[in-house]
C-alpha positions in Angstrom: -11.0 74.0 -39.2 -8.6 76.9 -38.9 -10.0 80.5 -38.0 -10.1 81.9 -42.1 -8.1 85.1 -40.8 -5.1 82.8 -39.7 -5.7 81.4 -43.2 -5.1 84.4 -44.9 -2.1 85.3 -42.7 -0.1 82.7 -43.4 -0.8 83.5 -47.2 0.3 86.4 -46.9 3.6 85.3 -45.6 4.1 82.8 -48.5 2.8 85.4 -51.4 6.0 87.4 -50.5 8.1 84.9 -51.3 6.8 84.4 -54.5 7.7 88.1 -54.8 11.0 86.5 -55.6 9.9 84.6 -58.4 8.8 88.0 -60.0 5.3 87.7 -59.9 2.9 90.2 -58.5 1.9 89.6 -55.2 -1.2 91.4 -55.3 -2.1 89.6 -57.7 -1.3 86.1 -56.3 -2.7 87.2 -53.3 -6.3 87.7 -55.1 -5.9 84.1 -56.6 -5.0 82.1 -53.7 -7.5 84.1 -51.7 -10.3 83.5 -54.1 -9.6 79.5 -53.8 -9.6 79.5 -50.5 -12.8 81.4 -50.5 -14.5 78.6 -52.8 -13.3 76.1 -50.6 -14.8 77.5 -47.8 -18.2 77.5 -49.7 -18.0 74.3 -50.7 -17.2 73.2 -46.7 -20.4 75.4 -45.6 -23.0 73.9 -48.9 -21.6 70.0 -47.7 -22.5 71.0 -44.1 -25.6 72.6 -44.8 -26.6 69.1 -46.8 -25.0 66.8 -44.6 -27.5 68.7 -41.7 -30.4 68.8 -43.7 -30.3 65.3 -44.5 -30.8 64.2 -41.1 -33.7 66.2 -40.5 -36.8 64.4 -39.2 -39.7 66.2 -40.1 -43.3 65.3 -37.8 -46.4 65.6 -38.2 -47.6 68.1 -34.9 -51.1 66.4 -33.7 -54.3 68.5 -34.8 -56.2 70.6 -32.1 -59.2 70.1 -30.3 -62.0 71.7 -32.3 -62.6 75.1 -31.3 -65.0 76.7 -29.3 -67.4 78.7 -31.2 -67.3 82.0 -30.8 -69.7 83.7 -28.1 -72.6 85.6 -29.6 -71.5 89.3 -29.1 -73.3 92.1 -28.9 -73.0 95.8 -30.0 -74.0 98.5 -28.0 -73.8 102.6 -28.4 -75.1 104.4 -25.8 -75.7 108.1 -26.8 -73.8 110.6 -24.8 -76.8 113.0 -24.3 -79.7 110.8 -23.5 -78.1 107.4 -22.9 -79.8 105.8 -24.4 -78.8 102.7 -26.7 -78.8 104.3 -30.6 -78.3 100.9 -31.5 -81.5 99.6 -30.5 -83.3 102.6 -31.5 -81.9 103.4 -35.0 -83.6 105.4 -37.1 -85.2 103.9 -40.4 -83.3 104.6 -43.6 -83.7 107.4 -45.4 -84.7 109.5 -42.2 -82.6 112.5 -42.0 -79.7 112.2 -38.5 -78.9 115.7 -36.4 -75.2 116.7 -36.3 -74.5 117.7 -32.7 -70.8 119.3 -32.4 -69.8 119.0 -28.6 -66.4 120.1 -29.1 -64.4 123.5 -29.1 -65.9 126.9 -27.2 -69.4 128.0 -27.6 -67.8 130.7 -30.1 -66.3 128.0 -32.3 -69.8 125.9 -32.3 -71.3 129.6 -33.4 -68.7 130.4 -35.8 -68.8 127.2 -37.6 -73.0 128.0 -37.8 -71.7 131.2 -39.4 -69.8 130.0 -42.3 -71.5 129.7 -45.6 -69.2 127.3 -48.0 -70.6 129.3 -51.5 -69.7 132.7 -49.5 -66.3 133.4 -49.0 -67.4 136.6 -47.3 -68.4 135.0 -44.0 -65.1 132.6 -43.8 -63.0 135.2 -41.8 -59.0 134.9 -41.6 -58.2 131.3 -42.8 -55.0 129.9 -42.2 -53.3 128.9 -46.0 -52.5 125.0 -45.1 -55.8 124.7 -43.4 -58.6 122.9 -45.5 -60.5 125.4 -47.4 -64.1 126.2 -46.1 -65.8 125.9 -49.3 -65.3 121.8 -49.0 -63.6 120.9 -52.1 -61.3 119.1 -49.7 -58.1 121.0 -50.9 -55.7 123.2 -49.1 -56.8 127.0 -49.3 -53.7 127.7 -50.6 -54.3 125.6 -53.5 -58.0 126.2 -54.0 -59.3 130.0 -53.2 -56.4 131.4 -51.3 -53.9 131.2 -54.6 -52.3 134.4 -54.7 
């Protein structure tokens, strides 16, 4: 099969000639092209089926059973005692200390400082940051609306 862009060359020699004949050449052009084009699809679907017809499908063989999976256990040492908190959970309902080890000694005593029902003790807060009182909103949108 020719290269479809030699195709369309040589059309476009012959359409000028039917220029001749007084008939648009843009127009016949469009037509030729167009049955060209469907000839071309009908080339690629009769591939595609003559290919897929020969197709041998098989069967791949079935694994080996698996190995069951090792028995896996968890483990959470705690930073400040190392000790395993896994092991030595605490029985529902029994009330769990918050320890904040990040930020500056300052920031640990700030955040201590700041009562969520008193706005008074929330200092300069920054308008995109989340506001202090908890409703999970920006402070923009919650107490800092202008």
């Amino acid at each position: 099969m020719e290269r479809p862009s030699a195709n369309l060359d040589y059309l476009r020699q012959a359409v000028n000639l039917r220029a001749l004949a007084q008939r648009n050449p843009l127009n016949e052009y469009k037509t030729e092209a167009f049955a060209m084009f469907e000839a071309m699809l009908g080339h690629v679907r009769e591939s595609v089926t003559q290919m897929l017809s020969h197709v041998e499908l098989q069967r791949p063989e079935a694994p080996a059973e698996p190995e069951p999976p090792k028995q896996m256990s968890a483990q959470h040492p705690d930073p400040h005692t190392g000790q395993d908190q896994i092991a030595g959970k605490a029985p529902l309902g029994a009330s769990a200390q918050v320890v904040n080890v990040g930020g500056t000694v300052e920031a640990r005593q700030a955040a201590r400082d700041v009562d969520p029902n008193n706005p008074a003790t929330w200092g300069r807060v920054s308008r995109n940051a989340p506001c202090p009182c908890g409703s999970g909103k920006k402070y923009k949108h919650c107490h800092g609306v202008l």
